[in-house]
N, C-alpha and C positions, 0 to 999 in steps of 0.2 A: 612605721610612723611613731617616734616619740614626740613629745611637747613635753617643756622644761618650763620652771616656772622660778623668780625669783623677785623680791621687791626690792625696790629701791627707792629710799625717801617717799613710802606709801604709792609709789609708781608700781606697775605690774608688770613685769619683764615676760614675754611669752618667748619662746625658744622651740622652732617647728624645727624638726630634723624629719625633710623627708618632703616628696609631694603632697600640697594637695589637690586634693579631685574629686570627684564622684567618689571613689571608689573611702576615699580616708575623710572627709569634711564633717560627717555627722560624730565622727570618734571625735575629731580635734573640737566642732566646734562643742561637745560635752565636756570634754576636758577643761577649754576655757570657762566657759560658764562656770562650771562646777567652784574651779577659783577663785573667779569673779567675786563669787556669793559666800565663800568661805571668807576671802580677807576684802571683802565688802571697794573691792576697788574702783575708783573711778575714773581712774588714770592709765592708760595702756600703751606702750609701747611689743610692737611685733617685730623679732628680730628674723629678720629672713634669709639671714648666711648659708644655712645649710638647707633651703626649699628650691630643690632644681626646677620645677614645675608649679604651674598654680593655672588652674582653668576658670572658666565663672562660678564653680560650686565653692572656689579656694576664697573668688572677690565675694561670693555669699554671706561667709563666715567671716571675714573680715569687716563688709560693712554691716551686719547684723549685730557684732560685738560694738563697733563705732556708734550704733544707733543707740543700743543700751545702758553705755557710759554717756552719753552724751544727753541722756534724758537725767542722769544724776550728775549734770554741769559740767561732766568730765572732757576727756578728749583723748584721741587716739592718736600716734604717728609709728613710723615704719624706720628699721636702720636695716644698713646691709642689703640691700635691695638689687639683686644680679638684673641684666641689662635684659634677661628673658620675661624674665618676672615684672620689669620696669616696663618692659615695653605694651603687657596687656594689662597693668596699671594706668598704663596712658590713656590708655585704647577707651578704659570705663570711665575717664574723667574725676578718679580717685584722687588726683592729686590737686582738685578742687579744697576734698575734704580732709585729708591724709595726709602730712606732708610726711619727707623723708626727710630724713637725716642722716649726716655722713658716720657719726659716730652715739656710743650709746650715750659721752657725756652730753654731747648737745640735745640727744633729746630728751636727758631727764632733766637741763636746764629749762628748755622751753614748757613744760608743762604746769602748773600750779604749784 
């Protein structure tokens, strides 16, 4: 499990290489956090190119970061989203709150 980090226009790029699950969710969601509070972000984009798996511990840690930034006005969306991984995004009604996007320019347009 690595996670990559990179900003963009004060956006936060996260870069998951790898499942998550039960077993890796508490590593990533430290990880994230830990970023978060380092470059004070409130903006997130989750890139999920290289995540072959993602279970409820994986949609935990995603809307737990969603909740976070979104109590400091911010907002979170998704790029790169494989059709396995979309499909138990569906499943939780995430794309209520999360939207995706096809690429990373559109979603650091859409965001503040």
């Amino acid at each position: 499990m690595n996670v990559v980090f990179e900003s963009i226009n004060n956006k936060l790029v996260i870069r998951i290489n790898g499942d998550i699950d039960h077993h890796t969710c508490e590593t990533v969601r430290q990880k994230i956090d830990n970023e978060i509070a380092k470059k004070n972000s409130k903006n997130l984009i989750f890139d999920m190119e290289n995540v072959g798996f993602m279970d409820s511990s994986g949609i935990g840690v995603i809307i737990g970061r969603y909740k976070q930034v979104t109590t400091k006005g911010g907002a979170t969306v998704m790029i790169n989203v494989k059709p396995q991984i979309k499909r138990v995004y569906e499943i939780c009604g995430l794309q209520r709150i999360i939207k995706v996007f096809d690429s990373l320019e559109q979603a650091v347009n859409s965001l503040p």
